[in-house]
N, C-alpha and C positions, 0 to 999 in steps of 0.2 A: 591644470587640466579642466576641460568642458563639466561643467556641474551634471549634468543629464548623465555622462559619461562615467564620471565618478557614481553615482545612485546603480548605474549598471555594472560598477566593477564591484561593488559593494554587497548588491542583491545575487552578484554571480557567483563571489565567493561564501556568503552566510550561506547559500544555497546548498552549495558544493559540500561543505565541511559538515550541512546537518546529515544530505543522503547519505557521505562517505560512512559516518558517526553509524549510521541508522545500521549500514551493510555489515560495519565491524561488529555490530552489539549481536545483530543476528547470527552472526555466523561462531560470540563467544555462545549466545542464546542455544546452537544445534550442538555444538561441542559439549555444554551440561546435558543434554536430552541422550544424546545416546551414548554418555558416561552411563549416565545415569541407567539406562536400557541395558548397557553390557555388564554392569554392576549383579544386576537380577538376576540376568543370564549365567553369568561365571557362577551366584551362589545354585542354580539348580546344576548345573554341568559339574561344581564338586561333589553334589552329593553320592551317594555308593546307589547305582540303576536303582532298588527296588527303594528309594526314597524318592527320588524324584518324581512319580506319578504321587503321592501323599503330601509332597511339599505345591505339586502345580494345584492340587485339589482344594487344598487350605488358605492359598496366595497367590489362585489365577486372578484372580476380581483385582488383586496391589498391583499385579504383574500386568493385566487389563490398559490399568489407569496411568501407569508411569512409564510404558510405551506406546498410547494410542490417546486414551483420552488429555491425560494433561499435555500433549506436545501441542496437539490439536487446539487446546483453549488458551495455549503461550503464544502458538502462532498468529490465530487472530487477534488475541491481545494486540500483537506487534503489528499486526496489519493493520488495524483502527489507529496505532499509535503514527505509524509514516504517513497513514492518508491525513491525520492531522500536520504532520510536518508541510504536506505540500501545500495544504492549505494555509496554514500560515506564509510560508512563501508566498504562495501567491496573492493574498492581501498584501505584504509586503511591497511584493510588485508593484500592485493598483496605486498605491497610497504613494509610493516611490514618483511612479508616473505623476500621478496629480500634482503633487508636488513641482516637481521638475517643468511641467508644463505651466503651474500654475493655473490650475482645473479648479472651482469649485462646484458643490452642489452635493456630492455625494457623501453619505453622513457612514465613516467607517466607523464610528461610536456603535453603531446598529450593529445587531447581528448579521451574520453574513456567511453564507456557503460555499461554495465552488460554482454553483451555478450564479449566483445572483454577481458574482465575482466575474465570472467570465461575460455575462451578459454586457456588465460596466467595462469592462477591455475592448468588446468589438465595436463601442459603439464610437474605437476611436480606430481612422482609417490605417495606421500599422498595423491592428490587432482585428482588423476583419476576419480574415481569409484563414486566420491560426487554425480553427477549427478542423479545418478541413485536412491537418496532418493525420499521418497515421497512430500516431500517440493519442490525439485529442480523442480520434474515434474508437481506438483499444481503451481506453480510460472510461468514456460514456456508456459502451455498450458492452463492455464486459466487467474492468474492473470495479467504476461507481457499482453497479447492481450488487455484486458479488458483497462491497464495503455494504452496501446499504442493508442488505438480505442478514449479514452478521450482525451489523450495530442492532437492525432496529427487530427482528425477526428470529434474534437468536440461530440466524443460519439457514431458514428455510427458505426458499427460493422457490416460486411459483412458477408452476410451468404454464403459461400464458407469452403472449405475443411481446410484451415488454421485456421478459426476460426473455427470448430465444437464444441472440446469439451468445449469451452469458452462457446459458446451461448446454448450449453446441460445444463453447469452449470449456466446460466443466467435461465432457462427457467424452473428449479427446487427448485432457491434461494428463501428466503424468504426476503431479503434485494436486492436486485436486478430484475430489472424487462426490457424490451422492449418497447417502445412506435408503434404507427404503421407505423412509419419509420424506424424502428431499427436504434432506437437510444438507449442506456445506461440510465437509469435511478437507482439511490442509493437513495433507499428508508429508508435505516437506519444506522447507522454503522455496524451492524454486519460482512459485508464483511472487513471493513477496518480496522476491530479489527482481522479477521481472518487474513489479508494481514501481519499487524505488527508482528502476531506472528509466520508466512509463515516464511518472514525475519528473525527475529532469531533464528528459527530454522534453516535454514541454514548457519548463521554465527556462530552457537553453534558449528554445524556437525565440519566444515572446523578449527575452532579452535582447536576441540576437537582430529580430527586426525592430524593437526600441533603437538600438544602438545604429541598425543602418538608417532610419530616420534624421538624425541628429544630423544637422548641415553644419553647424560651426566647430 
């Protein structure tokens, strides 16, 4: 088999089997949270009525925090953790290319982002035009902000012209929601399932035009 070819059957399947990994982990990840939720619930629904207002009074703040707050600080956990996955892939990617082309010049030794990543991919004529799918642009102007606003901000999210279409799309999700600090609140997985499959969709794309590249 074509070497460039194999590098693409290689980077399609590590790819594949990390998002698959990511989707199963979350969905044991939802299965403990609202165990865990219904657990609470069944102990106030045995209690005998005139306990229950005395037990919610003493152990709303537990009850609080092991249906709202910690699901919330498990889910971004898991969402900084996949944005790391794609990102490893996609230096994968870059470095895959180089290679296969026999490109020097670029030092993956260095630290390196998603951006400075993507910039070193267009600057090769398959990987122009990628941008301009509809994954590349849900990823830049909703998901990155939303990742960035969590990692580096603790969740809050400015409402200024850089983050618009972020917080359009925060303010119509059904798994996403605003506190009245605007802060970030993930209310379910469903954004983090749509995140994973963001990511491979665009490692699909950039594979898919490497591989239609290859003439031999």
């Amino acid at each position: 088999m074509n070497k460039e070819k194999m590098h693409v059957r290689l980077i399609d399947n590590l790819a594949g089997i990390q998002f698959k990994m990511s989707e199963e982990a979350l969905a044991l990840l939802e299965s403990c949270l609202h165990e865990e939720a219904r657990k609470w619930e069944k102990r106030i629904n045995d209690l005998p009525d005139e306990k229950q207002a005395e037990f919610a009074k003493y152990y709303s703040d537990d009850f609080h925090d092991v249906s709202k707050e910690f699901p919330d600080l498990l889910r971004k956990s898991f969402l900084l953790a996949s944005y790391s996955i794609f990102e490893h892939n996609l230096k994968l990617l870059c470095k895959a290319y180089d290679k296969a082309k026999e490109l020097n010049g670029f030092d993956f030794s260095a630290k390196h982002n998603i951006i400075t990543l993507k910039s070193h991919l267009m600057k090769n004529p398959e990987f122009c035009s990628a941008t301009d799918s509809e994954s590349w642009q849900h990823f830049e102007n909703v998901i990155n902000k939303i990742r960035n606003s969590i990692a580096h901000k603790n969740g809050y999210i400015e409402d200024n012209t850089i983050n618009r279409t972020a917080r359009e799309y925060i303010s119509t999700s059904e798994s996403l929601s605003l506190d009245h600090h605007d802060n970030i609140e993930i209310t379910s997985d469903d954004f983090i399932i749509e995140s994973i499959h963001c990511y491979k969709s665009i490692i699909d794309d950039l594979l898919l035009r490497w591989k239609n590249s290859i003439t031999t």
